[in-house]
N, C-alpha and C positions, 0 to 999 in steps of 0.2 A: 664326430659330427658337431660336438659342441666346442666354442669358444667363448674368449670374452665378450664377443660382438655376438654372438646366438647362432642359428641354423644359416648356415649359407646356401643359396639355391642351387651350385654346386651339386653341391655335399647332397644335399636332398636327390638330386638325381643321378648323380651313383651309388646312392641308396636305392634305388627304386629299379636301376640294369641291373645290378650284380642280384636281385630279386627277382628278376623280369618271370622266371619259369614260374616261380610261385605263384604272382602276380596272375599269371595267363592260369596258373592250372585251376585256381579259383574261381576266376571271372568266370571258366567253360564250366565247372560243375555249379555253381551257383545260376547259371543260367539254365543248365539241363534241370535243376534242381525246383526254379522256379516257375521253370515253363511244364515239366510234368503236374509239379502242386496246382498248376493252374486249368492245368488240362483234367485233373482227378475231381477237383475240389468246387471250383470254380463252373455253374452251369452256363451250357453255350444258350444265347440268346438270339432269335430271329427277327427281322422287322419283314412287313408286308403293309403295304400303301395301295389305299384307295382314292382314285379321284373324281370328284362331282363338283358340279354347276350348278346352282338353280334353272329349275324349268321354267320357260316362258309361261306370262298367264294367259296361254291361246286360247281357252275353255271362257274365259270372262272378258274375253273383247266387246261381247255387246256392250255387260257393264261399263266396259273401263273406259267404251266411247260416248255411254252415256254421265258419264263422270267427268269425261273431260271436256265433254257439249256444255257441263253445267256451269254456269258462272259464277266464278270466283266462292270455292266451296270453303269452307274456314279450315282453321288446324291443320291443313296440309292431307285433307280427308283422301284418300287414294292413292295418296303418293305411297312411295317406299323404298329403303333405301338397301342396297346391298348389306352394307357396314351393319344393318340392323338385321340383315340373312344370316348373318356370320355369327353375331354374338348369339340367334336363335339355335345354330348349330352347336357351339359349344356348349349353352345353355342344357338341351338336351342331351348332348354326349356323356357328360361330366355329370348330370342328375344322380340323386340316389338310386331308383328306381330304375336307369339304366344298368348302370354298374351292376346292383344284386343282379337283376337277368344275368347279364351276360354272368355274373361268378355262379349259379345257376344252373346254367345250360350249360357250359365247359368244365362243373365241377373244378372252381378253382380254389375251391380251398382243400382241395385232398394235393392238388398239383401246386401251391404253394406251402402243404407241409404244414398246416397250421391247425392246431387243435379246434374240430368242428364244437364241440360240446365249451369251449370260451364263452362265456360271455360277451367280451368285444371281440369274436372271431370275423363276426360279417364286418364288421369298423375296421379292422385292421385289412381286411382282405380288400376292401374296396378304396382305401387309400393306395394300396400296392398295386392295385387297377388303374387308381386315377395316374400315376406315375409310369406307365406303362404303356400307356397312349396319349400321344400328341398331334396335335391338330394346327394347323395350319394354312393361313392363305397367302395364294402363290399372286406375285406381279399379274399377271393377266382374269386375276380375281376367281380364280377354281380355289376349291377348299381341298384337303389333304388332309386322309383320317391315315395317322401310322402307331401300327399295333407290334408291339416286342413282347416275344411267346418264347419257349425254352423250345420247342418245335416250329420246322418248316411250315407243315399243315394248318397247324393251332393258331398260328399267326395270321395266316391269309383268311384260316376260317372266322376269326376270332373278328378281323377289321370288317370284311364284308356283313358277318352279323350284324355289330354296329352299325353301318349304314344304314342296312334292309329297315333295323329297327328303329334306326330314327326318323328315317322315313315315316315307316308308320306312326310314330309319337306326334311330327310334325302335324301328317292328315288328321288326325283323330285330333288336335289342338285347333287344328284350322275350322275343323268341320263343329268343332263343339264352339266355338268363337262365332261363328258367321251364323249356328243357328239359334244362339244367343241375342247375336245381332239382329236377326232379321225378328224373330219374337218380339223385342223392342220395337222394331222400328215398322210393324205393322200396328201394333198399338197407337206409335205415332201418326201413322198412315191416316187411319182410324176417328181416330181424334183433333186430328186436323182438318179432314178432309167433315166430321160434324160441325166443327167449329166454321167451316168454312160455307156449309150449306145454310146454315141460322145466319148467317150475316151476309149471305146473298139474300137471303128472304128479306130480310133487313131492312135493307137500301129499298131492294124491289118496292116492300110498302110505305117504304118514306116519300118513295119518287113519287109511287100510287098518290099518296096524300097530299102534298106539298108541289106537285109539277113539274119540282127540280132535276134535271134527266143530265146535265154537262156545266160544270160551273163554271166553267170557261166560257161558254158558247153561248151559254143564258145571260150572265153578268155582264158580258159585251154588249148582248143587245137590248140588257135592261138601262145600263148607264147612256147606249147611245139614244135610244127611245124616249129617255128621261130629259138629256140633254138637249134633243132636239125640241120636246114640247118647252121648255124651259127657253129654249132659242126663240122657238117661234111665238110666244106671249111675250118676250120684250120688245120685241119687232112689233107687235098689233098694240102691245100700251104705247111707245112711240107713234105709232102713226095715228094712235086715238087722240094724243094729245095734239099734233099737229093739226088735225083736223079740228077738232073741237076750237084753236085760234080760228081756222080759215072758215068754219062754218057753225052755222047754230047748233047748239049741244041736244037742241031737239028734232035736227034734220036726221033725215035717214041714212046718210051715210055716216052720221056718228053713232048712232042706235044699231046700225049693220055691224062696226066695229066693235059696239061695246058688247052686241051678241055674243058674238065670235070671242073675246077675251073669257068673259064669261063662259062658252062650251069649254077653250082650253084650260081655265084654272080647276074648271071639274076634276076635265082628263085628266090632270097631273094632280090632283089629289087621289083621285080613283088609283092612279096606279102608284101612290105610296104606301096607301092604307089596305090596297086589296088589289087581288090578280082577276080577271074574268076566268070561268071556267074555262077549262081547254086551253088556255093562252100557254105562251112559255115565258109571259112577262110576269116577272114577281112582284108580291109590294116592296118597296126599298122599305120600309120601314122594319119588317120581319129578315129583310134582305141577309145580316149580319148572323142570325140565329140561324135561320134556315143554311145557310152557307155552312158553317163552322157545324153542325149536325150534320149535316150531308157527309160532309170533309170524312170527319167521325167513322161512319159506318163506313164511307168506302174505304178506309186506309185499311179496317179492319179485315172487311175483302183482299185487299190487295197482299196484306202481310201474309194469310191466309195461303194465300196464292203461290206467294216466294216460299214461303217454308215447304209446301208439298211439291215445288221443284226441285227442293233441294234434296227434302226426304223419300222421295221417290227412287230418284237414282241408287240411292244407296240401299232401300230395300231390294230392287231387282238385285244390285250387285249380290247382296246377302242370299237371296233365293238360290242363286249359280253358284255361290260360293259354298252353300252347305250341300249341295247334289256333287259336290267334286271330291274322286274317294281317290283320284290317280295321283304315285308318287310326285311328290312336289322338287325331288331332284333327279336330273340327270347323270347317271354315272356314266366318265368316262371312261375310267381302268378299275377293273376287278379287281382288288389284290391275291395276288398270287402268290406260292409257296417261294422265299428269294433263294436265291442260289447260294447263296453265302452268310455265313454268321455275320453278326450287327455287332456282337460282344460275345468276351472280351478278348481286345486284340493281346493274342499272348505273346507274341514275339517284340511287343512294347514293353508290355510289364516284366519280361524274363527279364530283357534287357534293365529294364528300369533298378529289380532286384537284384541284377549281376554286378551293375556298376556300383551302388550302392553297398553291396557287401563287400568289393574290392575297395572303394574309397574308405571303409571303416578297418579293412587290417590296412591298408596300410597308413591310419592315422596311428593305429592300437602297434604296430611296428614301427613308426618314427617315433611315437611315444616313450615305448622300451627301449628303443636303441641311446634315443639322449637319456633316459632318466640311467641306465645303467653306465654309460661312459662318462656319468657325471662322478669327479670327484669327492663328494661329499657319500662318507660312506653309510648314513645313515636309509638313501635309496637301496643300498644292497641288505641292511638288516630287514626291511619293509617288505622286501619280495621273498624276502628267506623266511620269514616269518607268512606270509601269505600261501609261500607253496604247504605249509605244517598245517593240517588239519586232523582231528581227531572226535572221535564220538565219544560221546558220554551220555549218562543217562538223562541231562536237563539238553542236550542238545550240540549241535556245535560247536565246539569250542577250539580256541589256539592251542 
């Protein structure tokens, strides 16, 4: 097979016919060989799948429609987003505290073969857990819990557990959160709703005192009241002075006019410096104090006001929400015991072993064939010296 120019592809392949039965009689016992080894050695593995949804929040629609009546709530307070359902399930799946249960309940460390009396036997055993179920969300947004058990039953019982008990992980997280929340948020309630009664009282005795009842509605008809006495004594000092050319400044129609200026320069001091009782007209002079103090109390009222709309709503939510004990997912498929192994596919791997131990004779026979048809005879003292083995007391020796 060899020459100057090396291995021709020839030569290589009637090497490889005039061999063929060898060839074939390998392949089939190395497959028989590898598919028994796999069949003996190799434990069969099941998978079993479960599928759930989340449950609608039909139990908190009061809430959720007094939440969304609410205006404009901050942080995205009620919202939620599936993507955030999804990492709570794996979340809880994959938990320490899940894991031990379920190794637990199905005894999985005598059926993983693993020294109970270890130290890290529960660490080892719940890593071989975690790798053993996979979870998954499918395009039309269901989740998918798939559990691989060395049994049919172990598998479908093993996934459904999982669920049942995330489930309940879920309630018992939800219900311990919401009556957390709602504790909070009665305090809030609470404390607002005091803060909100002192500064109703507040106002009430400022307006008591001071007369001021709409600042809008008073200040219009204190600057129009003001303005018009203001109108109406430039108009009577004009026509005093007219009159006073046209006639004696001790006639009585200029003493009529100068009455009348005089009542009005009162009025319009009387109403800078001070209100009559009962009036709704202010003095302007206190005008800016009394305004800006009013203002004061009632913003206090008002903000008062917006926070227990805001914190209200979320209390009732909180109230509904720690009274709700029902699973928070829907399952749609049970997992059941499957019909068929999951692993290992043995008629891959035989194959795999078969071809493999045929591609190495016949590297380890093209080998031998050129190194012994080579002229240089020191390849035949190599193998003649190779077949010679003998024992001695320090070991194997040439």
């Amino acid at each position: 097979m060899a020459d100057n120019n090396g291995i021709h592809l020839v030569d290589l392949a009637e090497f490889l016919v005039r061999r063929k039965e060898l060839l074939l009689l390998v392949f089939v016992a190395m497959f028989v060989v590898c598919y028994v080894s796999i069949y003996l050695f190799i434990e069969e593995q099941y998978e079993a799948t479960a599928v759930l949804i989340p449950r609608e929040e039909d139990a908190s629609s009061v809430a959720s429609s007094l939440l969304r009546s609410a205006k404009g709530l901050p942080f995205g307070i009620g919202s939620k987003t599936a993507r955030t359902d999804m990492d709570l399930y794996n979340t809880v799946i994959f938990s320490r505290s899940m894991m031990e249960d379920a190794i637990r309940t199905f005894d999985l460390v005598r059926r993983y073969r693993m020294d109970s009396t270890a130290a890290d036997c529960m660490e080892l055993a719940v890593k071989r857990l975690s790798r053993e179920v996979t979870t998954k969300e499918t395009e039309e947004s269901a989740f998918e819990v798939t559990v691989r058990a060395g049994s049919r039953q172990l598998a479908s019982d093993m996934a459904n557990y999982i669920v049942d008990r995330m489930n309940q992980r879920i309630v018992e997280l939800h219900t311990s959160k919401s009556k957390d929340n709602r504790e909070f948020l009665a305090l809030r309630v609470d404390e607002i709703s005091t803060q909100l009664r002192h500064a109703e009282d507040s106002l009430r005795a400022y307006q008591e005192r001071t007369g001021l009842l709409d600042v809008k509605t008073q200040l219009a008809g204190i600057l129009t009241a003001n303005t018009s006495l203001e109108t109406e004594l430039e108009a009577k000092k004009l026509q005093e002075g007219i009159m006073e050319r046209m006639y004696d400044p001790s006639s009585p129609q200029v003493k009529e006019l100068m009455l009348q200026i005089d009542v009005y320069e009162k009025r319009l001091a009387q109403l800078r410096r001070q209100n009559e009782p009962g009036s709704p007209l202010l003095p302007l002079e206190k005008l800016p104090e009394t305004t800006v103090e009013f203002l004061r109390r009632y913003r206090e009222v008002e903000l008062n006001n917006l926070l227990l709309e805001y914190v209200l709503p979320l209390y009732e939510q909180a109230r509904i929400e720690e009274k709700k004990d029902y699973p928070v997912l829907q399952i749609i498929d049970q997992a059941i015991p499957p019909a068929r192994k999951s692993y290992p596919p043995r008629t891959l791997f035989a194959l795999v072993g078969a071809c493999s131990s045929t591609l190495i004779l016949i590297v380890v026979l093209v080998v031998r064939s050129t190194v012994l048809a080579s002229p240089d005879p020191r390849w035949r003292h190599l193998f003649a010296e190779l077949r010679r083995w003998r024992w001695n007391s320090g070991g194997w020796d040439a």
